[in-house]
Every structure is written in C-alpha cells, then in structure tokens.
C-alpha positions, 0 to 999 in steps of 0.5 A: 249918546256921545260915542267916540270912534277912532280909526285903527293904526294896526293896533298901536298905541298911542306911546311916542306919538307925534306932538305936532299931529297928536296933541289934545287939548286937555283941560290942563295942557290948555291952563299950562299954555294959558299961563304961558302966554300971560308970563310972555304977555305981561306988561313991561316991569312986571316980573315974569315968574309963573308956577304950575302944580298938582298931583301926579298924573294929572298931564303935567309933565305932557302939558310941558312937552306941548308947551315947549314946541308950541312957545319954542320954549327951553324945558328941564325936567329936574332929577333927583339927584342933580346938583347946581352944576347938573342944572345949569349944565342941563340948560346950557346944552339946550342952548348949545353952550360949552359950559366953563368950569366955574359955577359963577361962570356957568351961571352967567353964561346961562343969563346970557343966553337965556336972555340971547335967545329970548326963550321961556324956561319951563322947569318941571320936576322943580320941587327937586329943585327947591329941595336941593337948594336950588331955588334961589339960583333959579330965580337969579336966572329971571332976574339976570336974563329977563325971559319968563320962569315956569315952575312946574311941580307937585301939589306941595310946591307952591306952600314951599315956595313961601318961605323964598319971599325974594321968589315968592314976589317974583311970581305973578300967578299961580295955576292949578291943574284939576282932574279930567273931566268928560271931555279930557277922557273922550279925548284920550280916548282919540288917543288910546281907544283904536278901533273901539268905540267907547260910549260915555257911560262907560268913559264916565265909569272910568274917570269917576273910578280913577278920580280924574286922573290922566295917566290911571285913565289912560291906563284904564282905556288900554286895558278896555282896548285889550279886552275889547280885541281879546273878546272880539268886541268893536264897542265896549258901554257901561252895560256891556262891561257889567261887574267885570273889575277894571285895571289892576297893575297887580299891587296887593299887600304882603302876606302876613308872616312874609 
C-alpha cells in the first residue's frame, strides 16, 4: 500500500508556497511546459502560436505560474472587463515600458519589446480576450515580435478560435488538460496533507469523487487534514473515513417560496 507522509510546517497550508521549492509536477503543468518548449523549439519559418484549454480547476492557471518562472516567460492572465488598452498596457508594464498614448503606438512598443526581450507570451484567461475582440491584435503581437504566443483558456476556446482562420493557421498545436489522476493527488497531497498520512484507497475515494478535478481535490485533502487533527488522528484509509459525507462548501437550493 503506497502511503504518502509528509512532515508538518506548524500546521500550514500549502497557500502561497514557494514555486521554486514546491512545485509539483502535475500531469497538466507537465503538458503546459511540454508544449512550451515545442513553440521555443520549432523549426525556423514556423510560426509560433500555441493553445492550451480545459475545465476550470483543472491546474491551469498553476501550470502558467510554473511556466513563467521556468521559461522566464511574460504571463497575463486577462479579465473580464479589460479593454485593448487594459491588455497592451498590462504587457508593457511586464516589460517595464512607459506606455505612449495611442493604441497604435502601444502596439508597436509592445512588438518591439517582446521581440527585445525574446520572452514566450502566455496569455491566460484568454477566452476574455476573444470575447472582447481582442484576438486579432494578439495575433499581430506573434507576427510583429516573432516570440512564442500561448493561449490558455476554457474548454470552449479552441472551437471560438475557428472562425479567426488568420490565428487559426498561426497555431501549431492544440493541448489538452485531463483530470488528475492518482499520481497528481499523491502529489497534492505532499502539498496539503501536512503531518497526516493518506493512503491511496482514500486518495482514489477523493479523486474519483470529485472527477479529477485539482482545485475540489485540493479542497478535499484540507478538509481530510482538518478532521484528521480535530479527531486526533495521524492517518486517515478509505475504511477508517466510512460513510462520513466529504466536503461541502455549503451551496444548497433555495427553499421553495424564498
């Protein structure tokens, strides 16, 4: 029986942890870099756009944090209500440029220091983008700097990008990211179960509960840790956990008549 035992921090969390010490490689921050380093790796003439999509909580978002320290890369995770200038404003402060007043002139200072500092551009949230009409000046920041694009976004992402045909055709690969799976939670749980030990009947309970998903699982282990200290117990099994309901953020229906 596989156990994972993790020496406790005085009890704290995982939150804010530090990337360079702590990062696990999950199965999708693994797919994320790999395509990664194809876009910086491709053959001269080939363009060099990428996209990378799934359901929330699935480690995207995580997967672009990694990235960035590890290929030195410029991340902008996009927001709702962010206009043109919100974007190319946002991209120059990461390149520490004073932006000049005009969206054209914006424009071609971020070309210009894109292609300067020879950066990959991982824009996640982009869906946001697309949305908002942003997509085709995204694509003219690839073809005007010629550093590697990657889109990051929802499950819905790549089928809206079909009818840009001019990003469309910018894209060399589209990756995918998949549900967690044993080995990711035995990994989360290095990260979340602190002093307790987790066997893998009840790691599996876990993840088949909550379909694969990082961020319920996550929730799911501290919720384990919690109950584990509040009970006294140092090891928590599938047998020991019974019939005992598993997290529940306290989402219920309304009552009828409210």
């Amino acid at each position: 029986m596989t156990v994972v035992k993790v020496a406790s921090n005085g009890g704290k969390m995982a939150q804010g942890m530090n990337l360079g010490n702590r990062v696990k490689p999950l199965r999708n921050v693994a797919a994320l870099s790999r395509l990664i380093r194809r876009v910086n790796d491709r053959p001269f003439g080939l363009t060099g756009m990428a996209a990378f999509s799934g359901p929330p909580g699935f480690g995207k978002s995580f997967g672009c944090i990694h990235c960035t320290v590890a290929y030195d890369a410029i991340h902008i995770s996009v927001q709702e209500l962010w206009t043109k200038k919100t974007l190319l404003t946002e991209i120059l402060r990461e390149l520490s440029v004073q932006p000049h007043r005009s969206l054209a002139e914006m424009m071609k200072q971020v070309n210009e220091g894109l292609a300067l500092a020879n950066r990959p551009l991982i824009i996640d949230e982009v869906d946001y983008a697309i949305d908002r009409g942003m997509i085709k000046m995204i694509r003219d920041m690839h073809d005007g700097s010629g550093v590697p694009v990657i889109l990051v976004g929802m499950e819905e992402m790549p089928m809206k990008l079909q009818k840009w045909q001019l990003v469309k055709s910018r894209i060399i690969e589209v990756a995918y990211a998949e549900p967690l799976d044993l080995r990711d939670t035995r990994l989360l749980a290095e990260n979340y179960a602190e002093g307790i030990e987790i066997d893998d009947s009840m790691l599996e309970f876990i993840r088949a509960a909550n379909k694969g998903n990082a961020r319920e699982i996550s929730n799911e282990l501290a919720y384990v840790v919690e109950v584990c200290r509040t009970e006294g117990h140092k090891q928590m099994t599938r047998e020991m956990w019974g019939n005992s309901p598993l997290f529940d953020a306290g989402f219920k229906a309304p009552r009828r008549g409210l």
